[in-house]
C-alpha positions in Angstrom: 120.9 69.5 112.0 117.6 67.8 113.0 115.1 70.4 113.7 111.8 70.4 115.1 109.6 73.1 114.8 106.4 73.5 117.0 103.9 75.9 116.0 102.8 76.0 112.0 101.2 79.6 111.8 103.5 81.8 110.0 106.3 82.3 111.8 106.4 78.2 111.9 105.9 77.7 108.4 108.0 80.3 107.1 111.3 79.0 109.9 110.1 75.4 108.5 110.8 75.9 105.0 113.3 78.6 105.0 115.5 76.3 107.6 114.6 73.0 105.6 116.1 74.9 102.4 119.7 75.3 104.3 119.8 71.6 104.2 118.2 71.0 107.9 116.3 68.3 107.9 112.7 69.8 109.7 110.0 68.2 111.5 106.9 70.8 111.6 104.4 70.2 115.0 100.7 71.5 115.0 97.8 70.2 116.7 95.6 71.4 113.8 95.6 68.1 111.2 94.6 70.2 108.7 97.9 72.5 108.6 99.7 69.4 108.8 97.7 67.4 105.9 98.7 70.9 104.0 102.3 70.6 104.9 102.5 67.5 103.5 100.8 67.4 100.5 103.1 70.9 99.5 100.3 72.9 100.2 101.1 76.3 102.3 99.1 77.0 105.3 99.6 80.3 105.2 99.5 82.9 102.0 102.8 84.3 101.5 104.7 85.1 98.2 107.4 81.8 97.3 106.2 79.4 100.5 104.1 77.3 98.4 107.0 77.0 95.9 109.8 76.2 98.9 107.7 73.8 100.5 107.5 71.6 97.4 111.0 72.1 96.9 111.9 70.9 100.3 109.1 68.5 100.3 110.8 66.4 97.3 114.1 66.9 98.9 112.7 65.2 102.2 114.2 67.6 103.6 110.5 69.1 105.9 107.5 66.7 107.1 105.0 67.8 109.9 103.1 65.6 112.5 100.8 66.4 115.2 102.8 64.2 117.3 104.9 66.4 119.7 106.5 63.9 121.5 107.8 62.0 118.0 109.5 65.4 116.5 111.2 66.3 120.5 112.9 62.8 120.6 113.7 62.5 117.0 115.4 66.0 117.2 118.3 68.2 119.2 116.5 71.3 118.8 113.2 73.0 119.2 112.1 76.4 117.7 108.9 77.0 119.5 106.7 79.6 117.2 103.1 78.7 118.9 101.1 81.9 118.9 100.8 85.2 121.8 98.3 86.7 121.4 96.7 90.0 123.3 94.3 89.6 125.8 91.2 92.1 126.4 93.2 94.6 128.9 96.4 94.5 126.4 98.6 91.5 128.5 99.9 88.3 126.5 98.3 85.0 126.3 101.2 83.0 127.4 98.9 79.7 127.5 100.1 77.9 123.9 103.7 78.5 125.0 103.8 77.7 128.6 101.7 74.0 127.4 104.7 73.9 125.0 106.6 74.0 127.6 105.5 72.0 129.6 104.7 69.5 127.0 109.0 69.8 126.0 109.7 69.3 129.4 107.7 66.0 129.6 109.2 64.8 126.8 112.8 65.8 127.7 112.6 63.3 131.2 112.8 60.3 128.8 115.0 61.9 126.5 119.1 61.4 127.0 121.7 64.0 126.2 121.4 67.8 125.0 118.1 69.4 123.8 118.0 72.8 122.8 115.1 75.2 123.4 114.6 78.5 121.7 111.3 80.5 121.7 110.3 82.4 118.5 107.4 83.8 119.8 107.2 87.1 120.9 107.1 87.4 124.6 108.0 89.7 127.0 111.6 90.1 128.7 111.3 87.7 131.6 109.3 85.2 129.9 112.0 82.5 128.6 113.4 82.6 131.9 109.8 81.0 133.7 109.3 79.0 130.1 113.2 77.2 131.5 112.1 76.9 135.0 108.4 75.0 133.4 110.7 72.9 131.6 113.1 72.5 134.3 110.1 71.0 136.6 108.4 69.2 134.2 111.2 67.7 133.3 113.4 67.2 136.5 116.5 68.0 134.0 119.1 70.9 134.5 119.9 74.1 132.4 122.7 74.4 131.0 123.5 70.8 131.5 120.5 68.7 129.8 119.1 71.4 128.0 119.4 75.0 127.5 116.9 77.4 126.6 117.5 80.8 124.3 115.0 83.8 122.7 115.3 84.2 119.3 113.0 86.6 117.9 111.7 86.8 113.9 112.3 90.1 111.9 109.8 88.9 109.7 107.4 91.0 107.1 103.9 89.9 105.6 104.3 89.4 102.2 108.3 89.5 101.8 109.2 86.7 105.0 111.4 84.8 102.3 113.4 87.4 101.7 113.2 88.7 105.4 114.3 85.7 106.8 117.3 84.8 104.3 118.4 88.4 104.3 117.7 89.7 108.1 119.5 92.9 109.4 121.2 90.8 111.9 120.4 87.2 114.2 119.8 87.9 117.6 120.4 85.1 120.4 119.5 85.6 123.9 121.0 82.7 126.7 123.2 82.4 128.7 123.9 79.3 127.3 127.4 79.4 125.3 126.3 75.7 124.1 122.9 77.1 122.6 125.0 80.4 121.5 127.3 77.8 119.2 124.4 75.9 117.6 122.1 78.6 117.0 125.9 80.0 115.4 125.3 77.0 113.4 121.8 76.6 112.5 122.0 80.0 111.0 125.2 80.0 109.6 124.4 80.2 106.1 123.0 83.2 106.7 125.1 86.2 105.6 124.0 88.8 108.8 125.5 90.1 111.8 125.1 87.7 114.4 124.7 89.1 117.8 124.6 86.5 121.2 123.0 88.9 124.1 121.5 88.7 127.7 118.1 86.9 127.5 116.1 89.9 128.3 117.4 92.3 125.8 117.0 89.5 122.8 113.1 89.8 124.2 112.6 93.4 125.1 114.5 93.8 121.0 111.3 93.3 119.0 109.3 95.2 121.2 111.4 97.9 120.5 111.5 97.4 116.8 107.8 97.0 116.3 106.9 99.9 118.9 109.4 102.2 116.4 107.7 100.9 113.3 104.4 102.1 114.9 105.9 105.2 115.6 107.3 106.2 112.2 103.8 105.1 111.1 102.1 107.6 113.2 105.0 110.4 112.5 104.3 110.2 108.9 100.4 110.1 109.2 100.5 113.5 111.5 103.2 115.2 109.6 100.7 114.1 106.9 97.8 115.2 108.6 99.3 118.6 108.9 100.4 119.1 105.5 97.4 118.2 103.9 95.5 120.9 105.9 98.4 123.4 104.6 98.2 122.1 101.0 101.5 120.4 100.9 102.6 117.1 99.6 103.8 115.2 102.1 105.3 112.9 100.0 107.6 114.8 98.9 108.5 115.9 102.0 108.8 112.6 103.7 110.5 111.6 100.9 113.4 114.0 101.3 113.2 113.4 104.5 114.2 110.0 104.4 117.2 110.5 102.6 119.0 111.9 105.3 121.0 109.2 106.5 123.0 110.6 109.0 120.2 112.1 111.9 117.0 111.0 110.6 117.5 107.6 109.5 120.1 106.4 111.5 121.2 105.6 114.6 121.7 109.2 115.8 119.3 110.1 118.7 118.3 106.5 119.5 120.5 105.9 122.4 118.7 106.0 125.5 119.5 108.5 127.8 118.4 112.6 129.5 116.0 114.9 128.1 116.2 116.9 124.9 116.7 120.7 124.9 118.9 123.4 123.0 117.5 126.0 120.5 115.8 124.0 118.2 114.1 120.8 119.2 111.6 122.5 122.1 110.5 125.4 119.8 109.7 123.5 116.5 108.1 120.7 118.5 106.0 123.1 120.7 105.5 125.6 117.0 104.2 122.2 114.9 102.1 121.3 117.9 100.7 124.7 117.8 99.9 124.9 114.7 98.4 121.3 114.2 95.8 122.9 117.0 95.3 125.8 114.9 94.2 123.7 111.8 91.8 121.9 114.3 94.1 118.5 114.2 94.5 116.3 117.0 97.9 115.0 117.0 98.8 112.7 119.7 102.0 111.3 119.2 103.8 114.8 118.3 101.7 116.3 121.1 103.3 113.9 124.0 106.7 114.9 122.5 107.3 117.5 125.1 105.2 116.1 128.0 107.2 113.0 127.8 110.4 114.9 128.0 109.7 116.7 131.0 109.3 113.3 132.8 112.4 112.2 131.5 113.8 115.1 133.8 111.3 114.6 136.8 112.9 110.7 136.6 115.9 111.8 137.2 114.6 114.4 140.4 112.8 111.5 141.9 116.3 109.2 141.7 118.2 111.8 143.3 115.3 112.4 146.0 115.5 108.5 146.6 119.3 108.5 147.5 118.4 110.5 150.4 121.6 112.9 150.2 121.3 116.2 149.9 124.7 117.4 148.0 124.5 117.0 144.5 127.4 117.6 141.5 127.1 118.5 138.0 129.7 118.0 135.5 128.2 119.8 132.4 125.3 122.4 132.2 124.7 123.0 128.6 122.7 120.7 126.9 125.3 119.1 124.6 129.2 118.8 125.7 131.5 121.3 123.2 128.7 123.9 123.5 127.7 126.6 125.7 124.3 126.6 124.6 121.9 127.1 127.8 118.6 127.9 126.2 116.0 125.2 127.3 119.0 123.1 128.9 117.2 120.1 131.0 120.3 120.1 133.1 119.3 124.0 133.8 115.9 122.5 134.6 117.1 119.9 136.9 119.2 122.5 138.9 116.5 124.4 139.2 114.3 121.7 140.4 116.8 120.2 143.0 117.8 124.0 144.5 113.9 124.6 145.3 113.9 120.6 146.8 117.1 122.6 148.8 119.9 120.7 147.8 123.1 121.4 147.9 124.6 122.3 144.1 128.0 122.4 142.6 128.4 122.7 139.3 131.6 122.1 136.1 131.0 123.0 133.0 134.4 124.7 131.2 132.8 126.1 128.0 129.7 127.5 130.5 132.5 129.3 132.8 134.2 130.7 129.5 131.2 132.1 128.3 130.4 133.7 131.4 133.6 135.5 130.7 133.6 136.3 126.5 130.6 133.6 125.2 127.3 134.5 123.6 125.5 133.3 125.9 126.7 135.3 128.9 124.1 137.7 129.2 121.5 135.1 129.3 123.5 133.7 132.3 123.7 136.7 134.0 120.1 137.9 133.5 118.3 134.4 133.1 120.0 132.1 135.7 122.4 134.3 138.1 121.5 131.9 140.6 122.8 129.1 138.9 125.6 130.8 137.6 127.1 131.3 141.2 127.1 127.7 141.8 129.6 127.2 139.2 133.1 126.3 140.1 136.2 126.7 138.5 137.3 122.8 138.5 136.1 119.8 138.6 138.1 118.3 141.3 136.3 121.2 143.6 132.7 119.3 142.1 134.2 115.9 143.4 135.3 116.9 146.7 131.7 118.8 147.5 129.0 116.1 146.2 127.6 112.8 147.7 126.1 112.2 144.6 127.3 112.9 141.0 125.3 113.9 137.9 127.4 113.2 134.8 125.3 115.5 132.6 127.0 115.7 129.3 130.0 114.4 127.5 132.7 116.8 128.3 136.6 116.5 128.3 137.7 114.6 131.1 134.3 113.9 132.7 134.9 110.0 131.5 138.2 109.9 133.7 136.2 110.5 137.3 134.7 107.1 137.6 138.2 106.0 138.6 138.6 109.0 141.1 134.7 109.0 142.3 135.3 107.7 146.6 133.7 104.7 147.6 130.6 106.5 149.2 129.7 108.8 146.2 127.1 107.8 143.7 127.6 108.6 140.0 124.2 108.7 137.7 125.1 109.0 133.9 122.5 110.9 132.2 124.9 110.3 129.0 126.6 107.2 129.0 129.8 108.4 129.4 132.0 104.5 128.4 130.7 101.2 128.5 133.4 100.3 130.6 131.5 101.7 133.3 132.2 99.0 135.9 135.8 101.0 136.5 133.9 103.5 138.8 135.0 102.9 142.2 131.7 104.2 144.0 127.9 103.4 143.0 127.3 103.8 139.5 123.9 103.9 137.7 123.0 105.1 133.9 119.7 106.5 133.3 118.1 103.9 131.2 121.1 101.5 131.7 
């Protein structure tokens, strides 16, 4: 595949070589002549462990060259991995100039340029970007998407210091278009790559490494409080992090990451509000833990200001505790929702069949009884009676059978998932809506 590559910072040089070693043959674009004079004399631009000794592999092979000519590489090519730089501006926004002139400057090219070209953006941008970078190309070039070109994100999982080895063994390739002509040659750009290889909506291949850096900033900033904290209480956290990475099945793993209501129960509130505490006590300022629980409570206030928006005033809940199979009310956010809507004066019904046992013979009941009586009367004893009372629907937690009324919801009702009940969501035969979905 003929390959041209514009951009040679390091994402650009690292795609150049890495893709020139598959047996591409790669044309690397820069307006700096001294990155390209580098290039081609087999001398990295960049430092990075094993470029310099790829690049005069591929080099010899003729398998990589680079030009400051753009228009040269575009027509000598059928695709175009755009890796210019986006950099931050002073009030935090991206600097979208480099790749909307690459743009622009593809699109250019493109008018005197017959048959398919394809487009994808390496550089990090943010979700709604690729789709104004096509319509740039689309009037600079009076061509059409999807039929003389087609356009994909493509974002780079790549570390300082280990990008060989990042790009050649990735967790997975990601491919945003809608595009299934870009979807089969990015298929086969990357095929000798042994990873998952995912084809998505534009937006979520963008908003994906946003996510994925923003969580890698986060565990940093986890491990340097819980550091912070254990330092002032003479403990190694080392050791602590260290067994506390080897739990594979909650803490590193996918368990908890799936967007959707507040957290509550027992144990989560208490030991975030107790560590909190205590970092306070030792005179340490801990931001990140510290907007654990603030954070959460908008979560629930999100959900209060949907449901004021709908302008109904009957609402139906099917599940109270916190987590389906449980009757465990104690810092419930579904408890706090209730409450919330009842003093807004809306009209409640509530199912939950392991909250209606333990009003009878559970653990909990006296804390029903005492704590929330005047939720606990607004309980019924079915869930057909919740259906037939609300205009809109809170599906609250995961519990048996609750998946089953998006077929019986009525035309007029609106269902908000709070817990993403199926993916095949579209079966609901009123309006449907999941909380970050």
């Amino acid at each position: 595949m003929n390959i041209s590559i514009l951009g040679l910072g390091y994402v650009g040089t690292v795609t150049a070589v890495c893709l020139s070693k598959y047996c591409h043959t790669v044309i690397g674009v820069d307006l700096n002549q001294h990155k390209v004079d580098c290039i081609n004399q087999g001398i990295s631009p960049i430092i990075e462990p094993g470029v310099d000794e790829l690049l005069r592999k591929v080099l010899s092979e003729r398998k990589l060259s680079a030009t400051t000519n753009v228009q040269d590489a575009v027509m000598s090519t059928e695709v175009s991995l755009v890796c210019v730089g986006t950099p931050s501006n002073p009030n935090g926004s991206l600097d979208l100039d480099q790749v909307k002139r690459v743009a622009e400057q593809i699109g250019e090219i493109l008018r005197m340029k017959d048959g398919y070209h394809a487009i994808v953006i390496r550089s990090t941008v943010l979700p709604g970007t690729v789709d104004r970078l096509t319509s740039i190309i689309q009037e600079s070039s009076s061509k059409t998407p999807g039929k003389d070109f087609g356009v994909a994100s493509n974002p780079e999982f790549l570390r300082e210091g280990t990008s060989i080895e990042d790009f050649e063994n990735p967790p997975y390739t990601v491919v945003g278009t809608s595009d299934q002509r870009m979807v089969d040659i990015l298929s086969e750009m990357y095929r000798p790559i042994n990873a998952p290889f995912y084809a998505v909506e534009v937006k979520e291949a963008e908003i994906l490494k946003y996510a994925c850096n923003a969580f890698h900033a986060v565990k940093v900033t986890f491990a340097n409080e819980i550091g912070a904290i254990s330092k002032k209480l003479d403990v190694d956290s080392h050791v602590v992090m260290k067994i506390f990475s080897e739990d594979t099945k909650l803490n590193i793993s996918p368990y908890y990451l799936k967007p959707g209501f507040a957290f509550g129960g027992s144990c989560l509130p208490k030991d975030v509000r107790a560590v909190t505490y205590e970092a306070r006590f030792l005179d340490l300022t801990t931001p990140l833990l510290e907007s654990l629980i603030a954070s959460n409570e908008l979560q629930i206030q999100r959900v209060v200001d949907w449901v004021v928006q709908k302008k109904k005033k009957s609402v139906g809940f099917l599940g109270l505790s916190f987590k389906s199979g449980t009757d465990d009310l104690r810092e419930s956010p579904i408890v706090k929702l209730v409450e919330t809507l009842l003093g807004k004066g809306y009209s409640i019904s509530i199912y939950d069949s392991n909250v209606n046992l333990a009003r009878l013979v559970g653990a909990n009941r006296k804390y029903i009884e005492k704590e929330i009586p005047h939720i606990s009367s607004l309980m019924k004893s079915n869930l057909q009676e919740v259906l037939d009372h609300a205009e809109i629907i809170l599906i609250a937690n995961k519990g048996t059978g609750f998946k089953d009324v998006l077929n019986k919801v009525k035309p007029d009702q609106i269902v908000l998932d709070l817990v993403r009940i199926t993916d095949d969501w579209k079966q609901c035969n009123g309006s449907y809506e999941g909380i970050g979905w």
